[in-house]
C-alpha positions in Angstrom: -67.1 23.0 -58.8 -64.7 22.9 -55.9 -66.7 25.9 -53.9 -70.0 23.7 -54.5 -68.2 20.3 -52.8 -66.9 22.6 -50.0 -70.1 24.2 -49.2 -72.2 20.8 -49.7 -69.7 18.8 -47.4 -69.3 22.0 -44.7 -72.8 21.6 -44.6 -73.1 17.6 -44.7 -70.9 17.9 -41.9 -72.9 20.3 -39.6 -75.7 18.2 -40.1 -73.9 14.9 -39.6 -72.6 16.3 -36.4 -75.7 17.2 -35.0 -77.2 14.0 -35.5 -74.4 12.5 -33.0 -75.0 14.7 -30.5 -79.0 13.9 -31.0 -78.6 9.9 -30.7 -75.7 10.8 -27.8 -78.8 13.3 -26.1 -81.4 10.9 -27.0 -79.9 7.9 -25.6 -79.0 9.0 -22.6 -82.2 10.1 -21.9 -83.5 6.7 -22.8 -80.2 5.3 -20.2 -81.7 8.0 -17.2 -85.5 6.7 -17.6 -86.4 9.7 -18.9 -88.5 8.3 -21.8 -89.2 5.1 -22.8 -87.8 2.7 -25.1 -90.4 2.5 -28.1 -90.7 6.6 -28.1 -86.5 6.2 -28.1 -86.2 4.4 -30.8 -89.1 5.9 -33.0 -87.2 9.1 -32.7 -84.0 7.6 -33.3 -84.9 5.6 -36.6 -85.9 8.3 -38.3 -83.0 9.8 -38.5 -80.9 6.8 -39.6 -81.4 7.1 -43.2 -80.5 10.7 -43.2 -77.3 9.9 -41.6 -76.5 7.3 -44.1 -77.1 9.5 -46.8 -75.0 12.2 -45.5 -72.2 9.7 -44.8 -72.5 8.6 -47.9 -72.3 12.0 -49.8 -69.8 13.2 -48.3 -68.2 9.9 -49.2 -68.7 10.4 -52.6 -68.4 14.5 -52.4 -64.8 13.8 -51.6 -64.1 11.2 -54.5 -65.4 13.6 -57.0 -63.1 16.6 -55.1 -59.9 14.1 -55.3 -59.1 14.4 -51.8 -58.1 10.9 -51.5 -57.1 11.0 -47.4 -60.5 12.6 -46.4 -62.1 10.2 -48.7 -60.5 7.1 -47.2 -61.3 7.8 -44.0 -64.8 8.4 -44.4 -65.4 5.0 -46.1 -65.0 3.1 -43.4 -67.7 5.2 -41.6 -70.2 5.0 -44.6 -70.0 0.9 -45.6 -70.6 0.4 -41.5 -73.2 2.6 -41.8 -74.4 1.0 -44.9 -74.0 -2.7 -43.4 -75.8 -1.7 -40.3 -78.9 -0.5 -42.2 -78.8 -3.8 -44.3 -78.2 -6.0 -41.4 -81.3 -5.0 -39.4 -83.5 -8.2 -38.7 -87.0 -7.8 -40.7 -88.9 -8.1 -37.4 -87.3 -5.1 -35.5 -88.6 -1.7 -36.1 -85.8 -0.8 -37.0 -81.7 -0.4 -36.7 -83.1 0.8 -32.9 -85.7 -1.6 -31.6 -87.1 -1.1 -28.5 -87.5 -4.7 -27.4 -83.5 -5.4 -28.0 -81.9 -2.5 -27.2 -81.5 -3.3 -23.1 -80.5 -6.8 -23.8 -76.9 -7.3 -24.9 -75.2 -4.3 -24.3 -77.1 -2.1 -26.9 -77.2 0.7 -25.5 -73.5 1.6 -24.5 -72.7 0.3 -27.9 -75.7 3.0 -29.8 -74.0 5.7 -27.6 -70.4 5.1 -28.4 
């Protein structure tokens, strides 16, 4: 049981790690002008419920494994995932909308 947590979370993690450096790549592209905002964020949302899933796995991977410090530091990463999905206005396209992410700051804050 313990090999299949380590090999589902080593994995989790590979994957979870190139999704940051995909939004990271993908935004500043979108920062440079070198695609536009709508084809940026289509891109962008859908991968967001991957990433929430894989947070959220992990998460859990780590309760079932009983390590209890890896596990409470990735909660915090998967309830703000979680509240960001659920917070998402029913008119945007989605956690990335084209029409908002210039305005306010966005777009420094979807890179960070």
């Amino acid at each position: 049981m313990e090999a299949v947590v380590f090999v589902f979370s080593l994995l989790d993690c590979c994957v979870l790690i190139f999704l940051s450096v995909y939004f990271t790549i993908t935004l500043s592209d979108l920062e440079c002008d070198y695609i536009n905002a709508r084809s940026c964020c289509s891109k962008l949302n859908k991968w967001v419920i991957p990433e929430l899933v894989g947070h959220t796995l992990v998460t859990v991977l780590m309760l079932i494994s009983l390590h209890w410090f890896i596990f409470l530091l990735n909660l915090p990463v998967a309830a703000w995932n979680i509240y960001r999905y659920i917070m998402v206005p029913s008119v945007n396209m989605g956690v990335f909308d084209p029409t908002e992410i210039h305005n306010r700051g966005q777009l420094k804050s979807h890179t960070k």
